[in-house]
Structures are given as C-alpha cells and as structure tokens.
C-alpha positions, 0 to 999 in steps of 0.5 A: 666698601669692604662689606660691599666687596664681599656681599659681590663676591658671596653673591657671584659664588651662590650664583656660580653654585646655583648654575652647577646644581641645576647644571648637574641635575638636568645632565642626571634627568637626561642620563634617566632618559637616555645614556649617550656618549655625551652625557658620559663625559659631561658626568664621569661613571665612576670606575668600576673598581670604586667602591661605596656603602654596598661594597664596604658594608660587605667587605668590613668586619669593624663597622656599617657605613650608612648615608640617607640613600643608603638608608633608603635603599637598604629597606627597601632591599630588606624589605624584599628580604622579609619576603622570602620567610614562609610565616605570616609574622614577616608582614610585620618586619617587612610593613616596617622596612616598606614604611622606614624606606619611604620616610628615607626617600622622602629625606632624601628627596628633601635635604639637597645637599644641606642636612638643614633643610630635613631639621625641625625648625618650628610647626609646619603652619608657621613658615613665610617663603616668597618664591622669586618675585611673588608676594609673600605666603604663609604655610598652613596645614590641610589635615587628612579626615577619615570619616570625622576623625583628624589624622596626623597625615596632612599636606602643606597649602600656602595663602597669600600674605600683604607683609611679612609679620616679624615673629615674636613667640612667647616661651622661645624653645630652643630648637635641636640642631639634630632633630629630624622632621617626622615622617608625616612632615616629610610626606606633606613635604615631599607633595609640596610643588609651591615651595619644599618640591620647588625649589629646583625647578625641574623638581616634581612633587609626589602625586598621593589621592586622598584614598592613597594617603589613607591607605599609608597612613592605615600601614603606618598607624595601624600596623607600624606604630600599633606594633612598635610601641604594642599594647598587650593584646591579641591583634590580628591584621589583614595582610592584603590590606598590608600589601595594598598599602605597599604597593602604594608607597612603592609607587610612591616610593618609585616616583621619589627616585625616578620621576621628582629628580630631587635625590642626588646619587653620588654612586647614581648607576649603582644605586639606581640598579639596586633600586630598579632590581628590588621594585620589580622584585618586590612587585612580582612578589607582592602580585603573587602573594596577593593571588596565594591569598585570594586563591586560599580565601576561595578555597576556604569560601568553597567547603 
C-alpha cells in the first residue's frame, strides 16, 4: 500500500515537472518571436544589476566561472577574437575556438537540465527507446563515406524491434560517470529528430547535408585534430576551405541557439545578444576575408 502511495506520488511530481518544462520553453519559443508585455510577466527578465558568468569573469581576480553555455559562448566570442590578428596562424586557433563552440552548443542543446543525458553509457548502435505508444526501436549508426572511406562523422537512424532483448554483455566495463559523449556523437545526436531532438516536443533537430557534414568534418580532422595532436612535418591548409567549413558550423551553430529550442539560457536575453552580436560579427568578417583572398588570388593569376 505504501509502495502504492509513493509511485502516485513520484508520478503527480514528474507529471507536474513535465508541464513546467514545456510550459517554460514554449513561453522562451514565443519570447524568440516576439517580446510582449505578457510574456515579461509569465518569465521574469532578471534585474539589470544581476550579475552572471560575463560579469564575474570580468570582475574576479581569484577564479573563472564557467557552465556548458557559457562555454559555448565563450568560443564562439573568441573565435571572432582570433580574427582580429593580422597573421595567417590565427586560422588555426580560430578553426579551434569555431569547432570547441559547436561540440558546446551541441551539449548544451542535448543535456536539458540533466549532465546525464551528454554521459557515455555505451555505443551509439545499442540504445532501445519507445516513444510513447509505438513499439519499440533499436539505434544503429549511418556513417558518412567520403569517396569509400568511412569517417567517424555518422547520424543515428532507428528500426523497429518486436521485443525488447534483455542485454547480457560479456566482460561488463564500468562506465565513468564523468565521461563526456565525443563530438561526433553529440553532432549525430543534436541531427536525431526521432529520439535525442524529441524528447521535448517542440524541439527541431539540426538539418546537416551530407556535403555540409563532410565540410565539418575536413575542419575537425583535418585542421582541428591534425594540429592538436601535430605529427612533425610541413603542413600547409587552405584557408578558404577553413572559412567555408565555419560559415557551416555557424550555420549550424545559429540553429542550435535559435531554431531547435532545446538550450535552456538562465540569463536568456544576455546571453542571446552575446550570441547575435558575435554571429553577425563573425559573418561579415569572414565575407570580407573570403573576398581579401580571392582578390589576392587574382592579382597573383594576373602577373
């Protein structure tokens, strides 16, 4: 009877929590479109002498104060940052900052509220979810092929199972709790619309082509990885090919913040100007730097 009791009780609460949440992010989705009176009241703007991680970062001599957003956002401001040196090695620090801002936004799109949800808890290939009433699916992998050659980019597709299979793995590893999913599972995720994007149900799951998801993947191998852990050698990178692949995850980078409604910003108009301010930056800058190279290309061609 008691055990009766308290599952009634544990389902009212999750039931109650469910309705905030979404109550919550459609007020947010709304607050995108249009910023009435109303919806003031229904979501309090925090006073403008409240202070968050961009105020304290700026105003504490002892220590940074760091979340997943601001994390995110910091890269993505650094990244313009990088822009404003005048030699050709800032492309690599700034394809660092632009590839760290994505994998952030990506986290941050994924964990709602629970670190859990952006932990390893086993291959991607192995998850069983049922959504509502359908019968049950099992995950599995659809890896990006660049001309025969299997890449670690991949997206998460889902087939219909008759049962769910109780798991009995051999040589059971114990799973950190702290072990973060890599970026390319958070980028196949973040894609996801049947399950990881929809589990809130005005979630949108990122829209990447295949040619788009190659183009991020040539910038974090190629440019990101090659560098970070750098072999001895002479190396030189195309840096309209660096360009090209940021304007995509910028894209792709805009969408996370505005379009899936899946972050939840504790300081939102802040953080959402922040965001705005350093996109349109970093858009101009990065037209202006394609046209400065092109023109130089064809002055080279001419003599």
């Amino acid at each position: 009877m008691a055990l009766t009791l308290l599952l009634s009780k544990l389902q009212s609460f999750l039931h109650r929590s469910k309705e905030r949440m979404i109550q919550y992010f459609l007020t947010r989705r709304k607050q995108m479109e249009n910023n009435d009176d109303l919806l003031e009241q229904l979501m309090p703007v925090p006073e403008k002498n409240d202070k968050g991680y961009f105020e304290w970062n700026r105003e504490s001599s002892t220590a940074l104060y760091i979340d997943e957003k601001e994390n995110a956002i910091d890269s993505l401001e650094t990244a313009l940052q990088f822009l404003e040196r005048n030699d050709n090695l800032k492309w690599k620090w700034f394809a660092f900052a632009m590839h760290h801002s994505l994998y952030s936004f990506c986290i941050s799109a994924l964990e709602n509220g629970n670190y859990e949800n952006v932990l390893y808890k086993g291959r991607e290939d192995e998850w069983i979810v049922s959504v509502g009433d359908q019968k049950p699916k099992k995950s599995k992998t659809v890896h990006l092929f660049i001309k025969s050659c299997k890449t670690p980019a991949f997206r998460i597709g889902w087939v219909d199972i008759s049962t769910t299979p109780i798991h009995k793995r051999k040589n059971k590893q114990k799973i950190s709790k702290e072990n973060l999913i890599g970026f390319w599972t958070a980028l196949a995720r973040v894609q996801d619309s049947y399950f990881w994007m929809g589990r809130l149900y005005m979630s949108k799951a990122v829209p990447i082509s295949d040619d788009e998801l190659e183009s991020i993947f040539w910038l974090a191998e190629a440019v990101r990885n090659d560098l970070t852990h750098f072999v001895p050698k002479g190396y030189a990178i195309d840096i309209l090919s660096i360009i090209n692949s940021s304007q995509v995850i910028l894209d792709k980078i805009e969408f996370l913040v505005f379009q899936s409604h899946s972050i939840l910003f504790i300081d939102y108009d802040k953080s959402i100007a922040r965001i705005q301010a350093a996109i349109t930056s970093l858009r101009e800058k990065l037209i202006n730097e394609k046209k400065k190279i092109k023109n130089l290309s064809h002055e080279h061609n001419s003599e």
